[in-house]
BANU-154856 format. One record per atom (N, C-alpha, C): residue number from 0; residue in three letters; atom name; x negated, y negated, z negated. Coordinates in steps of 0.2 Angstrom, whole numbers, always signed. Last residue first. Layout:
N
+-----+-----+----+-------+-------+-------+
|   k |   r |  a |    xx |    yy |    zz |
+-----+-----+----+-------+-------+-------+
| NUM | ala | CA |     X |     Y |     Z |
...
+-----+-----+----+-------+-------+-------+
***
This chain:
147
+-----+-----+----+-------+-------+-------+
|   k |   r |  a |    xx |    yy |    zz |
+-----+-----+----+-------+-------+-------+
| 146 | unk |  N |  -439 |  -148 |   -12 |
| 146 | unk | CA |  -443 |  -147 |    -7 |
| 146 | unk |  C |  -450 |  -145 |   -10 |
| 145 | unk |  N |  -427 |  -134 |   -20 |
| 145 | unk | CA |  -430 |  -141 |   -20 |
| 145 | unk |  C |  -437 |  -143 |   -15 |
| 144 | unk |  N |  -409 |  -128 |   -16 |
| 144 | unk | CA |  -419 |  -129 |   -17 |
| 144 | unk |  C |  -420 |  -135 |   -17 |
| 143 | unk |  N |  -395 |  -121 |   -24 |
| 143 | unk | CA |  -400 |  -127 |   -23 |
| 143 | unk |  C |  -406 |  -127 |   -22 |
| 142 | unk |  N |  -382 |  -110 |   -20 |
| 142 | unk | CA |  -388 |  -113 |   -25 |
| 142 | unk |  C |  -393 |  -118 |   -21 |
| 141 | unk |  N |  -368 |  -101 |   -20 |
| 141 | unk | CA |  -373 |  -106 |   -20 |
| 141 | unk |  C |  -378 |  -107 |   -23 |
| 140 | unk |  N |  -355 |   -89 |   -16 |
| 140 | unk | CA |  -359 |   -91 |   -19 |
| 140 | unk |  C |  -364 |   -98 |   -18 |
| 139 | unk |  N |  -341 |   -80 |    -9 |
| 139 | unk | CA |  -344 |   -85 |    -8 |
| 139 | unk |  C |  -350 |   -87 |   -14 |
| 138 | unk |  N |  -336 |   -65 |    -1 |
| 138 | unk | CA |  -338 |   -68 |    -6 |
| 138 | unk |  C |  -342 |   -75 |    -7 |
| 137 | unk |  N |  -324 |   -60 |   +10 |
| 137 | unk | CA |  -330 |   -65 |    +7 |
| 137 | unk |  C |  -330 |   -67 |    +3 |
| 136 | unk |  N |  -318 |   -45 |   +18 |
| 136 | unk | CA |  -318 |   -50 |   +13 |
| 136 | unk |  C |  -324 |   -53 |   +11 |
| 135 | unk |  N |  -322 |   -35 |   +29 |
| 135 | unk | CA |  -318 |   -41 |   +30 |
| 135 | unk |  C |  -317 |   -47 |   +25 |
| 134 | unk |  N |  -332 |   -28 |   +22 |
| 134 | unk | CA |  -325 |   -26 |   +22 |
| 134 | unk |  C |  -319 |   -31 |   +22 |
| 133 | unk |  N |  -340 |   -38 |   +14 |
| 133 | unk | CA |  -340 |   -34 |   +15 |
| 133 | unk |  C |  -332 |   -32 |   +14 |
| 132 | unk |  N |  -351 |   -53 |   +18 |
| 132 | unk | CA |  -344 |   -50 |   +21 |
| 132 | unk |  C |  -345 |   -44 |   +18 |
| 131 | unk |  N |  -354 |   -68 |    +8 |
| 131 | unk | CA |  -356 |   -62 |    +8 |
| 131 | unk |  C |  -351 |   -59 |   +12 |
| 130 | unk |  N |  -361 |   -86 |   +12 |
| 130 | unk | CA |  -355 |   -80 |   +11 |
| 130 | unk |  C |  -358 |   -75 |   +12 |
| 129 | unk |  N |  -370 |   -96 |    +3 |
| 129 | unk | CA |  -371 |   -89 |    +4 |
| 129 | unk |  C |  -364 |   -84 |    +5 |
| 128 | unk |  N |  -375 |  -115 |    +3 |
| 128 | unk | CA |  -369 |  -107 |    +2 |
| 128 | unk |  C |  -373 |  -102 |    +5 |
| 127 | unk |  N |  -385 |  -124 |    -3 |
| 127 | unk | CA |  -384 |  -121 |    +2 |
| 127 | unk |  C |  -379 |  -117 |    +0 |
| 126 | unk |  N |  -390 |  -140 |    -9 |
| 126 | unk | CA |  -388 |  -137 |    -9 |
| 126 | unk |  C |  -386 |  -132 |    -2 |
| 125 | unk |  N |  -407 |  -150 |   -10 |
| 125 | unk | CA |  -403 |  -147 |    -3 |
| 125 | unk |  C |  -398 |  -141 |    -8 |
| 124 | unk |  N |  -419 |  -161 |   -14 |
| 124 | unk | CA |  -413 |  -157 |   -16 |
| 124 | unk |  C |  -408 |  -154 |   -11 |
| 123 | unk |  N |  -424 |  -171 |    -5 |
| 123 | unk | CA |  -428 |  -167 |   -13 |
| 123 | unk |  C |  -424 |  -161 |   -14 |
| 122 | unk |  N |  -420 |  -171 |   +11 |
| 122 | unk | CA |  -419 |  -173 |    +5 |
| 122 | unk |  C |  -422 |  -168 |    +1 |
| 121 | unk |  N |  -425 |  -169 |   +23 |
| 121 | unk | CA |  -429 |  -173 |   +20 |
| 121 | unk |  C |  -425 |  -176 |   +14 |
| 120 | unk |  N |  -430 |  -151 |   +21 |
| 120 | unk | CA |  -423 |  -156 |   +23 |
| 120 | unk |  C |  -427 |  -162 |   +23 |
| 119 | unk |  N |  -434 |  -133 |   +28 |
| 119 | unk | CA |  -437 |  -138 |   +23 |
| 119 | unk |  C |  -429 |  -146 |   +27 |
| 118 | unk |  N |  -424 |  -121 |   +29 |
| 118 | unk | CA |  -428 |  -125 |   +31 |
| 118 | unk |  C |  -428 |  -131 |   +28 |
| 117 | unk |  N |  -423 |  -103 |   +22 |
| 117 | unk | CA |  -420 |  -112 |   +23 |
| 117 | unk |  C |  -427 |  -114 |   +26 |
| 116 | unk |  N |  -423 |   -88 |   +26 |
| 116 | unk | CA |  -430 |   -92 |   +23 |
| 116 | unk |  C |  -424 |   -99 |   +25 |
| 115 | unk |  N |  -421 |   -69 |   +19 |
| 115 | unk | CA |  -421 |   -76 |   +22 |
| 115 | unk |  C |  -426 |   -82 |   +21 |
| 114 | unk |  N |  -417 |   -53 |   +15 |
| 114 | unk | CA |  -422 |   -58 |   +16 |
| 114 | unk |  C |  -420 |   -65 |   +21 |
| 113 | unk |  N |  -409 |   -43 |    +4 |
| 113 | unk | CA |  -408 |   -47 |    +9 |
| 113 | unk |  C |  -414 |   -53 |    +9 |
| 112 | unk |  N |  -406 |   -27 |    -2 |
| 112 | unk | CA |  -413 |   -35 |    -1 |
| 112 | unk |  C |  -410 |   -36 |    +5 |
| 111 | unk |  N |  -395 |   -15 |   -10 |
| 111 | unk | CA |  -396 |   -21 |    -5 |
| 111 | unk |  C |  -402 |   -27 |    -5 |
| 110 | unk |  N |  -396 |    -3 |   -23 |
| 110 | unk | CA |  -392 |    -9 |   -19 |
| 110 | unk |  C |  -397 |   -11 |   -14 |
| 109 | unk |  N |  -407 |    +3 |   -26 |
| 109 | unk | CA |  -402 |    +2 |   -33 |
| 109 | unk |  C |  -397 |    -3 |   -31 |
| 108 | unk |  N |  -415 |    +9 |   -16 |
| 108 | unk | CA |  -413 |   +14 |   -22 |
| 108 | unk |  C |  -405 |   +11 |   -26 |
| 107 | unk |  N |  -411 |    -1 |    -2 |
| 107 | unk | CA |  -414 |    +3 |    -8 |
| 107 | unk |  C |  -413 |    +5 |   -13 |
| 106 | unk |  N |  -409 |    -6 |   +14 |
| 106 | unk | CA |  -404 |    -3 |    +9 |
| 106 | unk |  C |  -412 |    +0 |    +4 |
| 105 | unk |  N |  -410 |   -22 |   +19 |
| 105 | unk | CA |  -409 |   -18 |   +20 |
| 105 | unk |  C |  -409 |   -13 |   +12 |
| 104 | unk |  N |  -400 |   -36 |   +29 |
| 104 | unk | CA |  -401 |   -34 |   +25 |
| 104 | unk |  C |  -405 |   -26 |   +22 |
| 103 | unk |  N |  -404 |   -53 |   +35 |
| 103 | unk | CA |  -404 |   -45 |   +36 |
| 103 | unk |  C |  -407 |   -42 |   +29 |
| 102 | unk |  N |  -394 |   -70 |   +36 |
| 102 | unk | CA |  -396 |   -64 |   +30 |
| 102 | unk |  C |  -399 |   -55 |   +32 |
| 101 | unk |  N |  -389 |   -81 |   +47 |
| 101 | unk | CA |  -390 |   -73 |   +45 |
| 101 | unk |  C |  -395 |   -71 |   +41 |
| 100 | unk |  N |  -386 |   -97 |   +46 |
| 100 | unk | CA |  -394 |   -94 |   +47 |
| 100 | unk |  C |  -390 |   -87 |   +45 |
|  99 | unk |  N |  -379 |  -112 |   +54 |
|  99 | unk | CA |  -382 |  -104 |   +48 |
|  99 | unk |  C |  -383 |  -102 |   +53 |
|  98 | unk |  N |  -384 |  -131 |   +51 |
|  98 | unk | CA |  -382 |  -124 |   +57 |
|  98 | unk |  C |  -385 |  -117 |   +50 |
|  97 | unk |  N |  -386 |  -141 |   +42 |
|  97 | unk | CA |  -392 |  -136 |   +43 |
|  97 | unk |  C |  -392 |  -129 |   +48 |
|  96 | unk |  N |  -380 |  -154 |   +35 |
|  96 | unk | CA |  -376 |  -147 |   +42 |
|  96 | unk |  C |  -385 |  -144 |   +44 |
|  95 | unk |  N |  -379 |  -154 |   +20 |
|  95 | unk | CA |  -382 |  -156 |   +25 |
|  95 | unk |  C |  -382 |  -152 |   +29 |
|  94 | unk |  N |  -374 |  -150 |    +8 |
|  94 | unk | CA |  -375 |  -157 |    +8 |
|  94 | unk |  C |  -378 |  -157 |   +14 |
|  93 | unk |  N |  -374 |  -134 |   +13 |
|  93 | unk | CA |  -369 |  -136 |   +10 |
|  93 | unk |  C |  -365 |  -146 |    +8 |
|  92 | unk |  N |  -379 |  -124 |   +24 |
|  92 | unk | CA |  -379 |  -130 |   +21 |
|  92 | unk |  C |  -374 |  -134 |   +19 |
|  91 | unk |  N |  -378 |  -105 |   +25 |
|  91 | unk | CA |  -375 |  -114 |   +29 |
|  91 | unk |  C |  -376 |  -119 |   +24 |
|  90 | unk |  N |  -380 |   -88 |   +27 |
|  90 | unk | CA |  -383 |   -94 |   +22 |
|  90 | unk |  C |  -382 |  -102 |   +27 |
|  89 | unk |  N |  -372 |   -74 |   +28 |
|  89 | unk | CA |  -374 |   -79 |   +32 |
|  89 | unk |  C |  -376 |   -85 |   +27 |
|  88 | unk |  N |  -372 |   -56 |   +28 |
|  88 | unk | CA |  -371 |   -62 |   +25 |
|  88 | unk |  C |  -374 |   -67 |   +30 |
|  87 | unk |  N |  -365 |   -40 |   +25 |
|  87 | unk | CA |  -367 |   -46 |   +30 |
|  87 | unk |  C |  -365 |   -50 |   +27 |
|  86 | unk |  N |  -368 |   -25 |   +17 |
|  86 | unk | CA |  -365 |   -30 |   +20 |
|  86 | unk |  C |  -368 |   -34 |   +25 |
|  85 | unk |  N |  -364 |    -8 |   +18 |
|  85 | unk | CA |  -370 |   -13 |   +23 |
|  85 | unk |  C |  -367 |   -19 |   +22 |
|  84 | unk |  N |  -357 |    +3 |    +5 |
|  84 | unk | CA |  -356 |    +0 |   +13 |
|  84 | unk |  C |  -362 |    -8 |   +15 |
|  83 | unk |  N |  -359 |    +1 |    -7 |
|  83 | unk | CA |  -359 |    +6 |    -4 |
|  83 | unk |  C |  -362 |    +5 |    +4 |
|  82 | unk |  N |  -363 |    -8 |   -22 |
|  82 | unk | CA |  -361 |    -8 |   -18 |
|  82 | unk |  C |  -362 |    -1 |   -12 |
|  81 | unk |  N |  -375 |    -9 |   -34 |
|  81 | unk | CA |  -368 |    -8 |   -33 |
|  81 | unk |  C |  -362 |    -8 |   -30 |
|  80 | unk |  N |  -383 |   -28 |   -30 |
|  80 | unk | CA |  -383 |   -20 |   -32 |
|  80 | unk |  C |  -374 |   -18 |   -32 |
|  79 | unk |  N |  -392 |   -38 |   -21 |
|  79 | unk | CA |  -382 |   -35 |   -21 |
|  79 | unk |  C |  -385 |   -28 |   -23 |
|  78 | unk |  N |  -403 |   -50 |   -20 |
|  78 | unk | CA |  -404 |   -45 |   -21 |
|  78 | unk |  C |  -395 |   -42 |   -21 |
|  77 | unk |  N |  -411 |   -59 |    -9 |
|  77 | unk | CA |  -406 |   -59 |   -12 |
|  77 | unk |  C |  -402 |   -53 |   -11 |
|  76 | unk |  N |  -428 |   -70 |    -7 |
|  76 | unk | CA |  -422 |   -64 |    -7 |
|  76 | unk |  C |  -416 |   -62 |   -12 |
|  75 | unk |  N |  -437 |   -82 |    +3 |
|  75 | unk | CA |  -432 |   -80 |    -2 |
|  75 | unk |  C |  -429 |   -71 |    -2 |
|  74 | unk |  N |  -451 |   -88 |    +9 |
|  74 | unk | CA |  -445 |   -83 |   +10 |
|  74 | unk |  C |  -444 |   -81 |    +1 |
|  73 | unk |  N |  -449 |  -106 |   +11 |
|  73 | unk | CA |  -454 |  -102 |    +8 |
|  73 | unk |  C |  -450 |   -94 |    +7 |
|  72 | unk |  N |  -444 |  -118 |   +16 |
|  72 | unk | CA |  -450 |  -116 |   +20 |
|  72 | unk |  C |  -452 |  -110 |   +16 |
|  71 | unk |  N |  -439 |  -123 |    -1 |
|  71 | unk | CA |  -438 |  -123 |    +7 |
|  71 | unk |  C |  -444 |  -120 |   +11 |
|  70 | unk |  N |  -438 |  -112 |   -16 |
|  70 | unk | CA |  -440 |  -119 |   -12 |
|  70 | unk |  C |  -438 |  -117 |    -4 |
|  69 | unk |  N |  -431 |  -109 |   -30 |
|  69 | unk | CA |  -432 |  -107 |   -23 |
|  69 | unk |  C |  -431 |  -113 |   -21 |
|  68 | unk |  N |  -434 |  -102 |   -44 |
|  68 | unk | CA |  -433 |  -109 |   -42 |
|  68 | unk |  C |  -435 |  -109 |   -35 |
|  67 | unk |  N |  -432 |   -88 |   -43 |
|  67 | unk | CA |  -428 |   -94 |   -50 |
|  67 | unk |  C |  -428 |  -100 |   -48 |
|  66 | unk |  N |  -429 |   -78 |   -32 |
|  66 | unk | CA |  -432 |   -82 |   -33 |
|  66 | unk |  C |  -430 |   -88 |   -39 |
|  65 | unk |  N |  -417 |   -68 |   -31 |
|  65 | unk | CA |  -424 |   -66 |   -34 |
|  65 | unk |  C |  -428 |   -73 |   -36 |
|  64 | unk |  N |  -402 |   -71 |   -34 |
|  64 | unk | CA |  -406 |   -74 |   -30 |
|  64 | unk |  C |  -413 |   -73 |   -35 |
|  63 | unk |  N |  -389 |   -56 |   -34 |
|  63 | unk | CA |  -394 |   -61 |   -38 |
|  63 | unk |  C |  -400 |   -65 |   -33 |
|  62 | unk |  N |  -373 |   -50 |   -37 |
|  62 | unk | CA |  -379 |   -53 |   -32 |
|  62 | unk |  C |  -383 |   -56 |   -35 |
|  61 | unk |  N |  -366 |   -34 |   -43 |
|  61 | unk | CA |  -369 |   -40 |   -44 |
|  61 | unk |  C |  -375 |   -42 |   -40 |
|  60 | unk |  N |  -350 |   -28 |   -41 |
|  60 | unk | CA |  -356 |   -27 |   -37 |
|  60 | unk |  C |  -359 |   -34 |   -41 |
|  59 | unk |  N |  -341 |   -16 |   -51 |
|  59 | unk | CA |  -345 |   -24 |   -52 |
|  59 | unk |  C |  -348 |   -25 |   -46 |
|  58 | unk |  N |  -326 |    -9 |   -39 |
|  58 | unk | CA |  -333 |   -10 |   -42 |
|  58 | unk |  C |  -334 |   -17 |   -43 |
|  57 | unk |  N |  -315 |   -10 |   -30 |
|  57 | unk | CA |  -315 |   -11 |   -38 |
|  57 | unk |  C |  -321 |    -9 |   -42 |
|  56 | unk |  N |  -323 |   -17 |   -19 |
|  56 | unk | CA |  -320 |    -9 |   -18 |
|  56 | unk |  C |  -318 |    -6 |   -27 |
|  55 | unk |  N |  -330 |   -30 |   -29 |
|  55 | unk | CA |  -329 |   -26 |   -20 |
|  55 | unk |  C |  -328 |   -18 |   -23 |
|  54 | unk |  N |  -331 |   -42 |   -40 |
|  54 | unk | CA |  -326 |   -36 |   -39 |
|  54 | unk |  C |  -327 |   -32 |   -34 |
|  53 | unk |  N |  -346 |   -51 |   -44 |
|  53 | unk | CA |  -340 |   -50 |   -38 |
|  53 | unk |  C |  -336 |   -43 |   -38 |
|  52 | unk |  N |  -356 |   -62 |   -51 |
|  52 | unk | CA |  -352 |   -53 |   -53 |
|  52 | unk |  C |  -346 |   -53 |   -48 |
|  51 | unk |  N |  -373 |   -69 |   -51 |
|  51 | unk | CA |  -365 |   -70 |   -47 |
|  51 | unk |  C |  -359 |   -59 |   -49 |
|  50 | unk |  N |  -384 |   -75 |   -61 |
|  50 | unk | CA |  -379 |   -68 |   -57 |
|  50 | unk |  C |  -376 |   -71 |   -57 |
|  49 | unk |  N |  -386 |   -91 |   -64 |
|  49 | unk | CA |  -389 |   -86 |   -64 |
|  49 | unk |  C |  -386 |   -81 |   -60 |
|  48 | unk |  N |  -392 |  -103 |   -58 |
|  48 | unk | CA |  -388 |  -103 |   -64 |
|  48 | unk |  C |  -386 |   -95 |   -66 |
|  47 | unk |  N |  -390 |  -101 |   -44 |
|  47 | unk | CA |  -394 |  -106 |   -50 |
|  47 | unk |  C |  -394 |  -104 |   -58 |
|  46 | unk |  N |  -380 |   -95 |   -40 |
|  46 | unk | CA |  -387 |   -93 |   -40 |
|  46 | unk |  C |  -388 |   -95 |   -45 |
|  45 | unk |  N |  -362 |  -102 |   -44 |
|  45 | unk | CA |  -369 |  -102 |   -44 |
|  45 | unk |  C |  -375 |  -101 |   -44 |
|  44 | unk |  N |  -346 |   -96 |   -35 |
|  44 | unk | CA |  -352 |   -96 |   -41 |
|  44 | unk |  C |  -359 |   -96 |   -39 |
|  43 | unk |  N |  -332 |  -102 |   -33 |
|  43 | unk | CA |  -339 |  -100 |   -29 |
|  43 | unk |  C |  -343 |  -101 |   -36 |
|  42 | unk |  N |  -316 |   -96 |   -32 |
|  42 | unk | CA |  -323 |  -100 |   -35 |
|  42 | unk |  C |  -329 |   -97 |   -32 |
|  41 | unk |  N |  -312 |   -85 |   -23 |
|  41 | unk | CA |  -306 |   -92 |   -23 |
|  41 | unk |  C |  -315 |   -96 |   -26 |
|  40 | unk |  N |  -317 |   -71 |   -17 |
|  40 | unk | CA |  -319 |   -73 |   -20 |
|  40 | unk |  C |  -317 |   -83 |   -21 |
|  39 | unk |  N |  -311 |   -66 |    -3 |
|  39 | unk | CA |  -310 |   -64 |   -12 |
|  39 | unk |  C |  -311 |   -66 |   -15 |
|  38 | unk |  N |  -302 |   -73 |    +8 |
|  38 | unk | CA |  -307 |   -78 |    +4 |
|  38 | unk |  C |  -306 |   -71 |    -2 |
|  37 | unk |  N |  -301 |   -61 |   +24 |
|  37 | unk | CA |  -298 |   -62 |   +16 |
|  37 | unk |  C |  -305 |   -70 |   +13 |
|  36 | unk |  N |  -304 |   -69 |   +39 |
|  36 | unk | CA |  -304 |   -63 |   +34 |
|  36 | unk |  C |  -303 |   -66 |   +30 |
|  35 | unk |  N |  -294 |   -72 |   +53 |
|  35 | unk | CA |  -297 |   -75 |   +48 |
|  35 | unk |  C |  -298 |   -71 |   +43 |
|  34 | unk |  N |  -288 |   -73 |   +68 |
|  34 | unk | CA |  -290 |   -68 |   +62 |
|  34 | unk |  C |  -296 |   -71 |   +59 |
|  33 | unk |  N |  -274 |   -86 |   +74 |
|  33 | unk | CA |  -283 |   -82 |   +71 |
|  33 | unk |  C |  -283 |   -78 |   +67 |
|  32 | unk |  N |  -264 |   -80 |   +86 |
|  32 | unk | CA |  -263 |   -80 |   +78 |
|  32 | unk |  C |  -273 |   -81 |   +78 |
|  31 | unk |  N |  -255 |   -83 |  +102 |
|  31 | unk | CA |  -261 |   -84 |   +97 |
|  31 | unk |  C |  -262 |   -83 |   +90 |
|  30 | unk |  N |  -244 |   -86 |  +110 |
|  30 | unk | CA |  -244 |   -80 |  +106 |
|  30 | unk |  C |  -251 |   -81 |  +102 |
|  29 | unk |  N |  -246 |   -98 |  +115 |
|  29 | unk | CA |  -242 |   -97 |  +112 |
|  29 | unk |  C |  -243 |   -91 |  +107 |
|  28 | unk |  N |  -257 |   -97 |  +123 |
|  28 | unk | CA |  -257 |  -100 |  +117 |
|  28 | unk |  C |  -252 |  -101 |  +113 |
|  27 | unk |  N |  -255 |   -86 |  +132 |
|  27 | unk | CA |  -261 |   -85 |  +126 |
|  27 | unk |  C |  -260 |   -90 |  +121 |
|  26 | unk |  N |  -246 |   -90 |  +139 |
|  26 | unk | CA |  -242 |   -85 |  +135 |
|  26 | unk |  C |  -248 |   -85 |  +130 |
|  25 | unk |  N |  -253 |  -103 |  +147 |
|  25 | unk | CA |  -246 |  -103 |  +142 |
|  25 | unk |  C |  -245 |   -98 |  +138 |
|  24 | unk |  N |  -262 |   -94 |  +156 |
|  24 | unk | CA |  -264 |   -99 |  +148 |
|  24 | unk |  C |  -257 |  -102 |  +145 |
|  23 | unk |  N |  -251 |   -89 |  +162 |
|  23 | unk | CA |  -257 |   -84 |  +158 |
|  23 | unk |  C |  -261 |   -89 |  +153 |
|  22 | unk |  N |  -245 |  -100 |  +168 |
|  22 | unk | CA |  -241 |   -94 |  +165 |
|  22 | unk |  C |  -245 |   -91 |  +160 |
|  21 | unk |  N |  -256 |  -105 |  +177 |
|  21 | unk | CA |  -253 |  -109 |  +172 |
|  21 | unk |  C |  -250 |  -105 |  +168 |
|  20 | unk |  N |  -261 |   -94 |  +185 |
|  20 | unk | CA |  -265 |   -96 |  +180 |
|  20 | unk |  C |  -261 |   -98 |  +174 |
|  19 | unk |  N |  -248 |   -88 |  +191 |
|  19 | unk | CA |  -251 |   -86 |  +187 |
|  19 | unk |  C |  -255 |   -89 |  +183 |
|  18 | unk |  N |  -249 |  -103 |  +199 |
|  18 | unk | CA |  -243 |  -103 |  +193 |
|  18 | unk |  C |  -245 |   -95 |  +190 |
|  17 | unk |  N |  -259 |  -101 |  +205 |
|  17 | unk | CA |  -259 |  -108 |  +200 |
|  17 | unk |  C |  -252 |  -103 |  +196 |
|  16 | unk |  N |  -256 |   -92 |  +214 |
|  16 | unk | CA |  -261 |   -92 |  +211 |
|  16 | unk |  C |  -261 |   -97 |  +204 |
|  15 | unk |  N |  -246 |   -99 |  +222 |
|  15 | unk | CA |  -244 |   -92 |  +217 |
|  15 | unk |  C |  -251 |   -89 |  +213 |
|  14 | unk |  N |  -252 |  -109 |  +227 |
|  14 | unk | CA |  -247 |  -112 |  +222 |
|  14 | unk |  C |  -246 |  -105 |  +218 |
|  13 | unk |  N |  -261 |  -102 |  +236 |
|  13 | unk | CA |  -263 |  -108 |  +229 |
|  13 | unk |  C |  -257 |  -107 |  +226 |
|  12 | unk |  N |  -251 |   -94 |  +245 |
|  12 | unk | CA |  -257 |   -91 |  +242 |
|  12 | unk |  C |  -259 |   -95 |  +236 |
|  11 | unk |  N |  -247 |  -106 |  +251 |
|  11 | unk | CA |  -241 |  -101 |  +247 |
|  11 | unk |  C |  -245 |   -98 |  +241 |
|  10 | unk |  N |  -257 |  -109 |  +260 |
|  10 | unk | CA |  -254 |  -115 |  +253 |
|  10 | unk |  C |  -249 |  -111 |  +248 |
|   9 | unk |  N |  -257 |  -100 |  +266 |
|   9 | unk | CA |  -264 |  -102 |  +263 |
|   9 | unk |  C |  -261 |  -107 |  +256 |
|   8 | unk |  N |  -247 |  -102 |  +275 |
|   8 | unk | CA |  -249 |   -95 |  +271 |
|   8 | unk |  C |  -254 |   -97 |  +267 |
|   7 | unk |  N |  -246 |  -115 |  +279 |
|   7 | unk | CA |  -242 |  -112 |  +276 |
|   7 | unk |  C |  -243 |  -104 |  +271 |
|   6 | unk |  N |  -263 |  -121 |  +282 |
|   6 | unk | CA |  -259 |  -117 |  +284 |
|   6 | unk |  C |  -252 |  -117 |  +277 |
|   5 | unk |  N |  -275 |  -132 |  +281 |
|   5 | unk | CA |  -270 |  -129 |  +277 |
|   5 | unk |  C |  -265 |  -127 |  +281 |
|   4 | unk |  N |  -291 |  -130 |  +293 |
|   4 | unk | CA |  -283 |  -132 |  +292 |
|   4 | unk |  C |  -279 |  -128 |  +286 |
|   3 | unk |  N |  -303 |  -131 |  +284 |
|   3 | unk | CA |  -300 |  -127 |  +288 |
|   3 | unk |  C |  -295 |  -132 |  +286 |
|   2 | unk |  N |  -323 |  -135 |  +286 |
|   2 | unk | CA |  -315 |  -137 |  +282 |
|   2 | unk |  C |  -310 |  -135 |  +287 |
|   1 | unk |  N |  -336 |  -127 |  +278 |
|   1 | unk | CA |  -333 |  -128 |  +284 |
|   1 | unk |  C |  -325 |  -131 |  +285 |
|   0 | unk |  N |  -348 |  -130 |  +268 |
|   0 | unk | CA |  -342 |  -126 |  +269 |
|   0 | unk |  C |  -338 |  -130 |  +274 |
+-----+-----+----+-------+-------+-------+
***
């Protein structure tokens, strides 16, 4: 690129550039709020251990993790009766940052199959979470596999 003399018009040009930039990342941080959805569910309840029973839309909805003793590398599912609307879930490591993983869900007679698969750790034991979304609010749940 070719180097030009800085003129008087050219430098007026940067500075009123600059000062909208500076202005328009000032007013964004200032005015900024995060939208963060509802916690509905304050405790987190256990897979393991059996149903989870969650309130959504003032219905029971109950989540179950079809597999009893669910292992790594091996597909899971996890069943949500009594609910209307499509949720969305994500599955995150709970003793070990394992990045999340999306849950796809699809719709049958009696609720919701959600299929997933965890990846093997090099620990024996790996606890995982399961947030549920439905309708901005999350439901949070857990359970452990064993390698």
């Amino acid at each position: 690129m070719a180097a030009q003399k800085l003129t008087r018009g050219r430098l007026i040009q940067i500075i009123v550039l600059m000062i909208i930039l500076i202005s328009a990342f000032v007013w964004r941080t200032v005015t900024y709020q995060p939208k963060t959805p509802n916690q509905a569910q304050i405790t987190t309840c256990d897979l393991n251990a059996g149903n989870c029973v969650f309130t959504i839309n003032n219905k029971q909805a109950m989540v179950t993790l079809l597999s009893k003793e669910p292992q790594a590398d091996t597909p899971l599912e996890l069943h949500i009766s009594n609910i209307d609307v499509a949720p969305s879930a994500t599955v995150s490591g709970i003793t070990m940052n394992m990045g999340i993983l999306p849950i796809e869900f699809t719709q049958q007679k009696d609720g919701w199959l959600g299929k997933f698969t965890v990846p093997n750790c090099t620990h024996d034991k790996m606890t995982w979470a399961i947030d549920l979304k439905v309708n901005n609010d999350i439901y949070s749940s857990q359970f452990t596999v064993i390698k």
